[in-house]
C-alpha positions in Angstrom: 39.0 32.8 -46.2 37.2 31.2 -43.0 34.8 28.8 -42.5 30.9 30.4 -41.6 29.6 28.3 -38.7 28.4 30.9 -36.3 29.4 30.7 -32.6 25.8 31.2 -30.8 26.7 32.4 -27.5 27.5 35.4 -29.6 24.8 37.6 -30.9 26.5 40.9 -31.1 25.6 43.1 -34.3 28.8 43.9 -35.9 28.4 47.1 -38.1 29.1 46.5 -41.6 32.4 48.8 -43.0 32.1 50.7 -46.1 33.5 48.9 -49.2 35.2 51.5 -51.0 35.3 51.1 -54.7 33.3 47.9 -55.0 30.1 46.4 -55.9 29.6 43.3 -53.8 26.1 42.1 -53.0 25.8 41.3 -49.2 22.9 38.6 -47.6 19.8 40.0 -47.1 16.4 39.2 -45.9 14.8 37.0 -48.4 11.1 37.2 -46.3 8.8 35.0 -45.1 6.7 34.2 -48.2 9.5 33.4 -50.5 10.9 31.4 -47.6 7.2 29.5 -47.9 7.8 29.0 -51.2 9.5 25.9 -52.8 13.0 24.9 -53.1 13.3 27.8 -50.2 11.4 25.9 -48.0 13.9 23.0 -48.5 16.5 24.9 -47.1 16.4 25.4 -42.9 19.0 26.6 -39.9 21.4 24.0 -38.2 22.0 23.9 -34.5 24.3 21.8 -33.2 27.1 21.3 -30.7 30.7 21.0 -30.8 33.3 20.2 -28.0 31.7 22.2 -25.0 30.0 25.1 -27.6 27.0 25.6 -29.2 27.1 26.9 -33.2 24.6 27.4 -35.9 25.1 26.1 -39.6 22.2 25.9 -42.8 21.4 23.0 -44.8 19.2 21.6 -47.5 16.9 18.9 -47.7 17.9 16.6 -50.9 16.0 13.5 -49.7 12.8 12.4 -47.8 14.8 11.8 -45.1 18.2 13.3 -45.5 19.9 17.2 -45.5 23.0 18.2 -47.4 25.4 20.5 -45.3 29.3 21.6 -45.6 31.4 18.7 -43.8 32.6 21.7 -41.5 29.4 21.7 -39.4 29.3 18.1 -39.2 32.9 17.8 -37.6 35.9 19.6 -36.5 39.6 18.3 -35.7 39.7 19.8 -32.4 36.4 18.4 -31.2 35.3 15.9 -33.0 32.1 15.0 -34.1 29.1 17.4 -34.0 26.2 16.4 -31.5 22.3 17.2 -30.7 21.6 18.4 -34.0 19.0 20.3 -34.7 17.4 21.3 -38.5 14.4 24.3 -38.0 13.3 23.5 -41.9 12.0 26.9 -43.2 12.5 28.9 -40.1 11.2 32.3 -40.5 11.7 34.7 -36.6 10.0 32.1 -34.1 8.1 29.9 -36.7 9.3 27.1 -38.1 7.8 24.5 -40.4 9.6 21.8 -39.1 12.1 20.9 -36.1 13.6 17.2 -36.8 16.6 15.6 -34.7 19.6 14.1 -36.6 20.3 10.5 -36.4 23.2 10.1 -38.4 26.1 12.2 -39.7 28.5 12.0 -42.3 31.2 14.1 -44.1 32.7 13.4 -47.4 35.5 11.0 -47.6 38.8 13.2 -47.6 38.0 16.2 -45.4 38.7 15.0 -41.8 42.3 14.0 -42.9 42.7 17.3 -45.5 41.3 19.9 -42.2 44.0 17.9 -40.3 46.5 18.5 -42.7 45.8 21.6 -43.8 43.7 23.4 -41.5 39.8 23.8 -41.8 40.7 27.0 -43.1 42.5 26.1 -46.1 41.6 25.5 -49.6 42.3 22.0 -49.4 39.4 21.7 -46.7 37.5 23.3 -48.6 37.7 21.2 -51.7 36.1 18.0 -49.6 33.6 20.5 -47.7 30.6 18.4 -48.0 28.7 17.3 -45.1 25.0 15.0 -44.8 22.1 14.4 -42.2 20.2 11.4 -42.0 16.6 12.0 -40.2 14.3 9.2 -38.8 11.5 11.4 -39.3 10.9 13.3 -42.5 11.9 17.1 -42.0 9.8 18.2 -45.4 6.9 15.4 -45.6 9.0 13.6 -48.0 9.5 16.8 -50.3 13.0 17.6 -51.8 15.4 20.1 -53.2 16.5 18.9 -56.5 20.4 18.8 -57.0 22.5 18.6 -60.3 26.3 18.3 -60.9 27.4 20.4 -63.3 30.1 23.2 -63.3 29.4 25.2 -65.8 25.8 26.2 -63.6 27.9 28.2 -62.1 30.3 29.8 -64.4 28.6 33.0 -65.4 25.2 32.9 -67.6 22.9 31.3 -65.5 21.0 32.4 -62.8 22.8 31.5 -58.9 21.3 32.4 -55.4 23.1 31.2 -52.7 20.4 31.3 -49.4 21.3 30.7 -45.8 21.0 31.8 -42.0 23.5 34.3 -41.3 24.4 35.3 -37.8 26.6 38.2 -38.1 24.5 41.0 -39.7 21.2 39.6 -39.0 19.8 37.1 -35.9 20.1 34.1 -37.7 16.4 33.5 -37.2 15.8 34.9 -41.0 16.7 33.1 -44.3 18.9 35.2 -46.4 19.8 35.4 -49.8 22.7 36.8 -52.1 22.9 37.0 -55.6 26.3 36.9 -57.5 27.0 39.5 -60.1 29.9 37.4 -61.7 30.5 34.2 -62.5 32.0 31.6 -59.5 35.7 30.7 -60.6 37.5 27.2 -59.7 39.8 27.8 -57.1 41.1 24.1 -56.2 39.3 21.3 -57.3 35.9 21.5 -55.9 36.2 24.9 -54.3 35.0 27.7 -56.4 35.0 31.9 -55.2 33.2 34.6 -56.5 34.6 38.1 -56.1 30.7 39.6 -56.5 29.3 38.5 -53.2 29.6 38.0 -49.4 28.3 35.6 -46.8 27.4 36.0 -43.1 28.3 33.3 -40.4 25.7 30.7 -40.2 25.2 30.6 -44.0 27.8 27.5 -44.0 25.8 24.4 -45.5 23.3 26.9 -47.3 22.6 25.8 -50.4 23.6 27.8 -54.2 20.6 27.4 -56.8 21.2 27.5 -60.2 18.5 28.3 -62.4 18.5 25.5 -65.4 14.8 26.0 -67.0 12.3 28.5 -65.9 10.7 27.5 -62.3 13.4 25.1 -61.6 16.3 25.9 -59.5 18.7 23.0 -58.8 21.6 22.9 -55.7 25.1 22.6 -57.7 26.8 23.9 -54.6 26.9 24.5 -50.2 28.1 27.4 -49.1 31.3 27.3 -47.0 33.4 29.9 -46.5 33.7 33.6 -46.5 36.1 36.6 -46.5 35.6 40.3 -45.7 39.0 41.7 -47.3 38.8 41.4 -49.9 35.1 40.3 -49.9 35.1 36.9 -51.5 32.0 34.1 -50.8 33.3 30.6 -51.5 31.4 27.2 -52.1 32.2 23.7 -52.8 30.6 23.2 -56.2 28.9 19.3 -56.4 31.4 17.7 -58.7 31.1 13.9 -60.1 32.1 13.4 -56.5 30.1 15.1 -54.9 27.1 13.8 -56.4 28.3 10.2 -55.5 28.4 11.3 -52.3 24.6 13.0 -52.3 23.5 9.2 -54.4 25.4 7.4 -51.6 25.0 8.5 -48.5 21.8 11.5 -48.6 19.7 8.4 -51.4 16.7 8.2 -48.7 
């Protein structure tokens, strides 16, 4: 598995290998209307810098002022904290309903010292991969993505659709969507995989929907990280933690 910031200097297609014997959805374009269209519109690119390089991330607004992304875009062992961050709410090719400048930045208590541990790479990263953006101006006119904890959203017989900006495939310009065909499974703690789906680079932060009553889909997880063999998407679900962390930190 690997985290999914995407380097932006680099904008090379990559052609996409067969998968032999499989059925696993890949992102796709999910258009410019439905990307109009609430809690779509919630969800925006990230471009930020890291060290001495730029990258591009997704994230979610969850609050009039504040955007829930994974921890990994937010900062890195190597480098440090992330810097001049950007959120392009909505962004569809060249428009963009809203371009708002981060004030504040935080990560979820645990992941700097588990990524230096472990490696950003690891499962135990992963399992704390929650990251937040505070605004001083309000990137949706004070509208919000609704968020609920609860696991079983995402177990297998309810509607998921993870969305994001994915930069390997596709520009990163576009949102993009995937649909799993199986239930996520808990991995460690907080980090759950599904076997039924793929993400691009760029999609880390992006949020996964869950569909709890007809017309309302709810963020129960962020995408995070990815893996191409065997294809396997992984999130970090919003646990009781997790939530605390959304109530404590994203509550404006």
């Amino acid at each position: 598995m690997h985290r999914l910031f995407k380097l932006l200097s680099v904008f090379l297609l990559i052609t996409a290998t067969p998968l032999v014997a499989q059925s696993v959805s890949k992102p796709a374009l999910i258009g410019a209307a439905t990307t109009q269209k609430f809690p779509y519109s919630m969800a925006g690119q990230l471009i930020f810098s890291s060290g001495d390089l730029d990258y591009q991330g997704s994230g979610t607004v969850v609050n009039k002022l504040s955007v829930l992304t994974a921890a990994h875009n937010i900062w890195d062992a190597d480098t440090g904290w992330s810097y001049d961050m950007e959120f392009n709410r909505a962004r569809s090719g060249q428009k963009i309903a809203t371009r708002v400048m981060a004030s504040r930045i935080f990560v979820f208590g645990g992941y700097q010292n588990a990524a230096r541990r472990y490696g950003a790479d690891s499962v135990n990263a992963f399992a704390y991969d929650l990251g937040g953006i505070h605004f001083n101006t309000m990137p949706a006119a004070g509208a919000f993505a609704g968020w609920k904890s609860d696991l079983s959203l995402l177990t297998g017989g309810t509607y998921n659709i993870c969305v994001g900006y994915g930069a390997d495939v596709h520009t990163g310009d576009d949102m993009l969507f995937v649909e799993p065909k199986l239930g996520f499974y808990q991995t460690y703690s907080a980090f759950f995989e599904n076997d039924s789906l793929t993400f691009e680079g760029g999609m880390s932060g992006g949020p996964v929907f869950a569909q709890i009553a007809p017309n309302d889909l709810r963020i129960v997880g962020v995408i995070v990280a990815g893996s191409d063999n065997p294809p396997t998407g992984g999130i970090r679900a919003i646990n009781a933690a997790g939530a605390r962390f959304i109530s404590t930190y994203l509550r404006n």
